[in-house]
C-alpha positions as CSV (number, residue, x, y, z in Angstrom):
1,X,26.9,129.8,140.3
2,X,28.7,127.0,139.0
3,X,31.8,127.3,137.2
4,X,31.5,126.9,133.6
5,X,34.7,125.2,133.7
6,X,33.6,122.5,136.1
7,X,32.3,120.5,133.1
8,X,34.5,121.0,130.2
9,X,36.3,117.8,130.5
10,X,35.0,114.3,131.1
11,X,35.8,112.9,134.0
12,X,34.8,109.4,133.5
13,X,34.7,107.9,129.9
14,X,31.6,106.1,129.1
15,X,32.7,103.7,126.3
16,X,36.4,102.8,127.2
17,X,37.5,100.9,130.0
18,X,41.3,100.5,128.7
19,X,41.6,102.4,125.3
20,X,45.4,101.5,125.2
21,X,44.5,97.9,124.3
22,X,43.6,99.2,120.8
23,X,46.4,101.5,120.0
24,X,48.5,100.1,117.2
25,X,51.8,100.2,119.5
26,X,50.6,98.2,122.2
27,X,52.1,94.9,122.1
28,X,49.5,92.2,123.7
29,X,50.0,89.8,126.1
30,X,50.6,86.0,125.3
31,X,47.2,85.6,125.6
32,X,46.0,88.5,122.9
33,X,47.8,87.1,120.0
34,X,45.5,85.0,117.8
35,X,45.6,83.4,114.7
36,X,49.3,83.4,114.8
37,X,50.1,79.9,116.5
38,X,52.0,78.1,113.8
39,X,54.4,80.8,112.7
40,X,55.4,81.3,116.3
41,X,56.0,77.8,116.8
42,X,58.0,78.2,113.7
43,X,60.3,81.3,114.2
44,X,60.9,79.9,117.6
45,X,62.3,76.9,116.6
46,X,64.7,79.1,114.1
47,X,66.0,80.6,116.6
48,X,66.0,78.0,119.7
49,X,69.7,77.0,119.6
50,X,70.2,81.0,121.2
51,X,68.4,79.4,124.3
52,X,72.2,77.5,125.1
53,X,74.1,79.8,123.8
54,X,74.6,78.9,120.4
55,X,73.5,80.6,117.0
56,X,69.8,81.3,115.5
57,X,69.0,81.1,112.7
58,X,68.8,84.4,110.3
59,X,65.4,84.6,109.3
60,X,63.1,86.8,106.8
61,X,59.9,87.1,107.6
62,X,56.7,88.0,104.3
63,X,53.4,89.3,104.7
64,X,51.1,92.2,103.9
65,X,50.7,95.1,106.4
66,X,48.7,93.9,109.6
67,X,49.5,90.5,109.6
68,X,51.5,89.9,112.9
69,X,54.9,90.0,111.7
70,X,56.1,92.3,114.2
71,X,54.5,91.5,117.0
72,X,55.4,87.8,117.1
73,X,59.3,88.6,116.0
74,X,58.8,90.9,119.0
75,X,57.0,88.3,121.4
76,X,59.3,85.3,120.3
77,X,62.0,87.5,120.9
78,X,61.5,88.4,124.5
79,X,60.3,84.8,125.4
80,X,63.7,83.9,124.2
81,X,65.5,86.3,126.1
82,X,63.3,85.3,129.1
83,X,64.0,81.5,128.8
84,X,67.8,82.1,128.2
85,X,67.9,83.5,131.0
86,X,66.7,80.6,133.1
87,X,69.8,78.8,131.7
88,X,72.2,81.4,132.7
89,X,72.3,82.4,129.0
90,X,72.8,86.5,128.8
91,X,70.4,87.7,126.1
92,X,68.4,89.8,124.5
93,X,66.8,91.9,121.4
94,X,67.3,95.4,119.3
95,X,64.6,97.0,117.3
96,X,65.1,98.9,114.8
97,X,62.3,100.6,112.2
98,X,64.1,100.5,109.1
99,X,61.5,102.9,107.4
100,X,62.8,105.4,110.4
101,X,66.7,104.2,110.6
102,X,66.6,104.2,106.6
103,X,70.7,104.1,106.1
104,X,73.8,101.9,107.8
105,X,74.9,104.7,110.1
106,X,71.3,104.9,111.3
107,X,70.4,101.7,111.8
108,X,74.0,100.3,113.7
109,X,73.6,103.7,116.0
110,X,70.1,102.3,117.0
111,X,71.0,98.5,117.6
112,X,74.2,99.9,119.8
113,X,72.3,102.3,121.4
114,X,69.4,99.6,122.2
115,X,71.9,97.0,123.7
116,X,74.6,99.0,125.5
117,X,74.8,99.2,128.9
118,X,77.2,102.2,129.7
119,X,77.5,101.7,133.6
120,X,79.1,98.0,132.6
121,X,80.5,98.8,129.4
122,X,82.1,102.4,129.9
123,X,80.8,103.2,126.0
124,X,79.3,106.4,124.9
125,X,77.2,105.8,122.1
126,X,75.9,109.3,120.9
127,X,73.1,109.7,118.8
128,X,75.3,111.2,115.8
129,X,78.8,112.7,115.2
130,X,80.9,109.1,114.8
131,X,81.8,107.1,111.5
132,X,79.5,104.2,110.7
133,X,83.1,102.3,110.9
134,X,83.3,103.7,114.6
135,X,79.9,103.0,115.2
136,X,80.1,99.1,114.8
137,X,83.7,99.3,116.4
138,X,81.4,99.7,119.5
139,X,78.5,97.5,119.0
140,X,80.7,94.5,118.7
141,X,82.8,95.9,122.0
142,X,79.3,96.0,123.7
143,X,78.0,92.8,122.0
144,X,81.0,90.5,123.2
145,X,81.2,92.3,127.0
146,X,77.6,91.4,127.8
147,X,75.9,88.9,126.0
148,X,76.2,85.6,125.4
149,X,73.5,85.7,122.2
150,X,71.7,88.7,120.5
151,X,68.9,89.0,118.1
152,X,68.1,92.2,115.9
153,X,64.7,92.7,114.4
154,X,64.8,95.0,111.3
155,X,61.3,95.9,110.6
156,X,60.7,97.1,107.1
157,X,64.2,95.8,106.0
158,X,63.1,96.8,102.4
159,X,63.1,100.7,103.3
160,X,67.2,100.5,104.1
161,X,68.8,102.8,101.5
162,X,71.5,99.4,100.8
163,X,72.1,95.9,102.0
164,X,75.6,97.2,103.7
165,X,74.4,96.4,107.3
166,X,72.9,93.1,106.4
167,X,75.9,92.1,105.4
168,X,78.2,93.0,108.1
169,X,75.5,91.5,110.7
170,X,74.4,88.4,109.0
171,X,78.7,87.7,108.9
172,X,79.8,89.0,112.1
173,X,80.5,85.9,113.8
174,X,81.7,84.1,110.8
175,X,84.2,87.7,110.4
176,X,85.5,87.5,113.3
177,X,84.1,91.0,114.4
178,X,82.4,89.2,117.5
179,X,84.3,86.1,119.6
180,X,81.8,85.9,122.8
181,X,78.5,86.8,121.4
182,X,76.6,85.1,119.3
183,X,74.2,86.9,116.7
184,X,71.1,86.3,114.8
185,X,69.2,88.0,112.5
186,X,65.2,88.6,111.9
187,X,64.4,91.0,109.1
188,X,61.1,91.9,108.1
189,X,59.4,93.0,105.1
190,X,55.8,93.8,103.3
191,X,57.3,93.0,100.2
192,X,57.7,89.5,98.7
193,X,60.0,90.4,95.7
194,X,62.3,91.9,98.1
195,X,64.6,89.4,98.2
196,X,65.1,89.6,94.7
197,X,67.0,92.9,95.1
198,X,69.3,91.5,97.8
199,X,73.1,91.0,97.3
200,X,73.9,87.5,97.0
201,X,76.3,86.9,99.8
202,X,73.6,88.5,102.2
203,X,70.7,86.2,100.7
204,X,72.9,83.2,100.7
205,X,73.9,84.2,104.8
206,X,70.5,86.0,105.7
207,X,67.8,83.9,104.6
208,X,68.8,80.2,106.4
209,X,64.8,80.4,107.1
210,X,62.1,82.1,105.4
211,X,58.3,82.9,106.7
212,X,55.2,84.0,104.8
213,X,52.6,85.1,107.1
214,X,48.8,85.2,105.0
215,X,46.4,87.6,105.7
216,X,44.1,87.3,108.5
217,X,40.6,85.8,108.2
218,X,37.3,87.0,109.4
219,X,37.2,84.2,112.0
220,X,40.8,85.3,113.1
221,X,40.4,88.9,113.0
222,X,36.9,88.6,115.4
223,X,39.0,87.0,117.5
224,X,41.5,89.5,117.3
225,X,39.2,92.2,118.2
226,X,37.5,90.0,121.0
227,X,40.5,89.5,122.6
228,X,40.6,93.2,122.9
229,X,37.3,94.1,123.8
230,X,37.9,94.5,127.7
231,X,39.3,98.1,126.0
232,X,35.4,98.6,126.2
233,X,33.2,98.9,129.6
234,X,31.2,96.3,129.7
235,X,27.8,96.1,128.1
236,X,28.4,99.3,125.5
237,X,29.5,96.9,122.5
238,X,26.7,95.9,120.5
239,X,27.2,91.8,119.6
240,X,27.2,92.2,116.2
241,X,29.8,95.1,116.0
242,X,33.1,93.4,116.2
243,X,31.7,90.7,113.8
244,X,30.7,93.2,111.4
245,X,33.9,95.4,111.6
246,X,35.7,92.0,110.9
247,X,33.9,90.9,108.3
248,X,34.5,94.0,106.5
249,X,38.5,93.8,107.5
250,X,38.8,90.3,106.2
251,X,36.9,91.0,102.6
252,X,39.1,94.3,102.2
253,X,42.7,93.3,103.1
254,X,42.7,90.7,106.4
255,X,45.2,93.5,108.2
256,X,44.6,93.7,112.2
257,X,45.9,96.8,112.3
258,X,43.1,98.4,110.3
259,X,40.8,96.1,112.2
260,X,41.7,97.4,115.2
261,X,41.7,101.1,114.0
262,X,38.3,100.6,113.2
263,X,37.3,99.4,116.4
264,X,38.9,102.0,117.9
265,X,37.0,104.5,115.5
266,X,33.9,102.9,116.5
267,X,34.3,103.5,119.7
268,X,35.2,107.4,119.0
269,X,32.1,107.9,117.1
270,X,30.0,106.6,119.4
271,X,32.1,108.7,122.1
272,X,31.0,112.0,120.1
273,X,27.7,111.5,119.4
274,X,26.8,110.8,122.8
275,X,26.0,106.8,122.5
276,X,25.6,104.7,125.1
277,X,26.7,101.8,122.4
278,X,29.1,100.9,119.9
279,X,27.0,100.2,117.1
280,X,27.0,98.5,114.5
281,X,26.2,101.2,112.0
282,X,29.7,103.3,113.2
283,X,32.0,100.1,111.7
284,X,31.2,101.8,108.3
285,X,32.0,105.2,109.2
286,X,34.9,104.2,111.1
287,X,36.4,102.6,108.3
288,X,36.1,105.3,106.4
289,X,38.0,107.4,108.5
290,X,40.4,104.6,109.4
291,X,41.3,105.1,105.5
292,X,41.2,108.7,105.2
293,X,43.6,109.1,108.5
294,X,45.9,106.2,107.0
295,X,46.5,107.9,103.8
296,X,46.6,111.5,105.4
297,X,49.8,109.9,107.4
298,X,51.6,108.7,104.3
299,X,51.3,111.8,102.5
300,X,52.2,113.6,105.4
301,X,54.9,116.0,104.7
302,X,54.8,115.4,101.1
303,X,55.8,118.4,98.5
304,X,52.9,120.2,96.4
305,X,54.0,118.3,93.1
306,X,53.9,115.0,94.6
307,X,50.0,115.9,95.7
308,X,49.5,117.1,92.2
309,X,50.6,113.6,90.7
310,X,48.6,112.1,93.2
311,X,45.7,114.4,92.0
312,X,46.1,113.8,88.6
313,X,46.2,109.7,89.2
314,X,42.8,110.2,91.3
315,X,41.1,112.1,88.8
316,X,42.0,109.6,86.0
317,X,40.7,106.9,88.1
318,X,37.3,108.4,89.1
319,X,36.6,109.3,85.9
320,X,37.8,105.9,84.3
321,X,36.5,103.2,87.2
322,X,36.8,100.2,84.7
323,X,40.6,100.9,84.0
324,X,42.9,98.9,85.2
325,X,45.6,101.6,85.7
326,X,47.1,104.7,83.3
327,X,50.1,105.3,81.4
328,X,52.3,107.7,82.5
329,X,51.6,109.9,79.6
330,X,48.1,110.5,80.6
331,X,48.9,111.0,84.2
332,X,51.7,113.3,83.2
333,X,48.4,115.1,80.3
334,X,46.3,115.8,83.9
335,X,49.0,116.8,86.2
336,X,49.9,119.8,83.6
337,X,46.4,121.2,83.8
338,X,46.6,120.9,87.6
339,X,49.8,122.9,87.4
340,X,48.2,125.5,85.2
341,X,45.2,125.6,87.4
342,X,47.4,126.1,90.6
343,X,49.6,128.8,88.7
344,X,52.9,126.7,89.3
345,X,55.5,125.6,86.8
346,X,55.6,121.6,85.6
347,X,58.3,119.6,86.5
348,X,60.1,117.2,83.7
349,X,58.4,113.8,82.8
350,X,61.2,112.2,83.9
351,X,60.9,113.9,87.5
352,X,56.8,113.3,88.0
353,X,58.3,109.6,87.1
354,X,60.3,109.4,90.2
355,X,57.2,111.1,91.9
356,X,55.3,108.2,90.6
357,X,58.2,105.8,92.1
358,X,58.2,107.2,95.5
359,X,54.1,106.8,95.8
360,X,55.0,103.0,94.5
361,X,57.5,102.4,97.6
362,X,54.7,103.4,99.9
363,X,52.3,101.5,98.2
364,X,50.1,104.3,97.5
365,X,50.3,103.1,94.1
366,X,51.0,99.8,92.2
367,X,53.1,100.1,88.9
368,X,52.9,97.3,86.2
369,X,55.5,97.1,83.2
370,X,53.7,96.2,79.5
371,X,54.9,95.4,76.7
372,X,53.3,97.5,73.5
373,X,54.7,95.4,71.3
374,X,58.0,96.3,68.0
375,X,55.3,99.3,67.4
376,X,54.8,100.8,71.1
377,X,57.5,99.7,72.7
378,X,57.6,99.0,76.7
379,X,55.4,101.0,78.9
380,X,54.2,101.4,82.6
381,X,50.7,101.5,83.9
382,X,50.1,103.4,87.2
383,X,47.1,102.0,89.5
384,X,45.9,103.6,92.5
385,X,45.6,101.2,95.7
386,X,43.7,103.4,97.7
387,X,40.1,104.9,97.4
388,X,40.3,107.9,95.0
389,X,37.6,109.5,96.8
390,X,39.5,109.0,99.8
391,X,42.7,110.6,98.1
392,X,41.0,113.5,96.5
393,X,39.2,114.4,100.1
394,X,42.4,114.3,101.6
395,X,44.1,116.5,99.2
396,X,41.3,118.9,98.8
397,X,41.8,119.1,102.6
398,X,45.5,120.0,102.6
399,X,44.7,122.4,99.9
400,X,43.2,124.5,102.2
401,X,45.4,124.9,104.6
């Protein structure tokens, strides 16, 4: 008798070949990034001087979620290091996720961290327990025994808590702090206006050069995805799949990312319902679940208040399509009766407020100052910018558990 174990796990997947090529962390080869020629030709020559030695340019980089902004700071970066290196130019690159790394202490730890070498240097750089002062001490200790140049990339520079460690970066050189190494700056955000907020001695040394990368189109999201087709086995994509999952990416927000996830959904369904094809009917469903498993990650660890503001927004909107976002009187009107349905005590206007704020800085939501006018006064309209069918099934499914 056969055991009933002998065919509980697949030992050969019929659909993908190389399913890494569509995770959102993999970073493509020079070949797989399309779409994206001029703005690499333009960040590289911001920051060719580092090939001899000398100083980039600091550089901020604009553009909507999915648009390559990473991934070619990333690429230009390592092509740089790679090319200084064949003119005896020691260099190389830090990451840092500001939206993880949020304050100063965070962030320096992680560029030290990413560029020390401890066998040459002889520094310890622990993950906590030293002053942010102490911290930098180090990095530039580190930064003028090895390298010649250095480039940090802070992705999401708008989700640092201050502009403190712009500031002591974008001026080391200039400072004094560093004699040997020089060091160039590429920050990175989603947000256009964020600039606006910055301190004016770090926009005046910060932004030398400035980027706005556009939304992809259809054409350039197909050949995004084609690029990444060999994930597949050959022969199980349909030919009108990826054009179809494209088109619907370009019309709805021109992000790769999402592009990709829905490709990558695709593939799933048809991995579960036992098709021998991706077709062209999953892209819908996929991007429905590319949306609901998106928005189930930013809510992700969220207090029950903040979900009942969230609530209260979605119900407003799926009962009032045609509105073009709601006071926060009337979303403060629905989240009370959500509280008395769930038994739990309100919090304070001003509180579901910040609530409302937070959901902004993750764009769950768009606000929108008005002006009512000498009777009305100023007032804020509150939008959802995702699906409020996808929110309230998302909810409704945390509720449960």
């Amino acid at each position: 008798m056969p055991n009933a174990a002998d065919d509980l796990f697949t030992r050969e997947d019929p659909i993908f070949a190389n399913k890494e090529l569509l995770e959102i962390s993999h970073l493509p080869g020079e070949g797989r990034i399309v779409g994206r020629d001029d703005e690499i030709s333009n960040l590289a020559a911001a920051v060719n001087p580092a090939i001899f030695g000398q100083s980039p340019s600091n550089v901020l980089i604009y553009g909507k979620t999915g648009t390559g902004k990473s991934l070619c700071a990333k690429y230009v970066s390592q092509r740089l290091v790679d090319t200084a290196g064949e003119e005896s130019v020691t260099a190389t690159f830090a990451y840092v996720d500001c939206a993880q790394d949020t304050t100063e202490t965070q962030a320096v730890q992680t560029i030290a961290e990413g560029v020390n070498s401890p066998d040459h240097t002889d520094i310890r750089v622990p993950d906590k327990g030293l002053s942010t002062s102490t911290y930098y001490k180090r990095l530039w200790r580190i930064l003028d025994q090895l390298y010649d140049v250095v480039l940090i990339i802070l992705d999401e520079i708008d989700k640092l808590s201050d502009d403190d460690i712009l500031m002591q970066l974008s001026r080391a050189g200039e400072a004094g702090k560093i004699t040997q190494c020089k060091l160039g700056v590429i920050g990175i955000s989603n947000k256009i206006q964020y600039k606006d907020r910055m301190d004016e001695r770090v926009k005046s040394s910060l932004c030398e050069r400035e980027f706005v990368f556009p939304p992809y189109d259809a054409n350039q999201l197909r050949a995004i995805m084609e690029a990444r087709s060999d994930a597949f086995r050959d022969g199980v994509l349909d030919p009108s799949t990826v054009p179809r999952a494209a088109a619907l990416a370009a019309r709805e927000h021109g992000d790769a990312r999402k592009a990709i996830d829905i490709l990558r959904y695709a593939g799933e369904i048809a991995q579960s319902t036992g098709s021998t094809t991706v077709k062209e009917e999953f892209v819908t469903q996929a991007r429905e679940r590319a949306e609901t498993d998106r928005f189930r990650e930013l809510i992700r660890g969220s207090t029950p208040h903040s979900r009942y503001v969230l609530q209260a927004l979605a119900m407003l909107s799926l009962s009032a399509r045609h509105e073009d976002g709601f006071r926060t009187s009337r979303v403060y009107d629905v989240y009370e009766n959500i509280c008395g349905q769930q038994g739990s005590d309100t919090l304070s206007l001003r509180r579901v407020r910040d609530l409302l704020k937070e959901h902004a800085f993750l764009d769950i939501i768009e606000q929108s100052k008005h002006s009512g006018g000498s009777a009305e006064g100023s007032y804020t309209k509150h939008q959802l910018l995702e699906d409020p069918d996808v929110v309230q099934e998302v909810l409704s499914e945390d509720a449960e558990y």
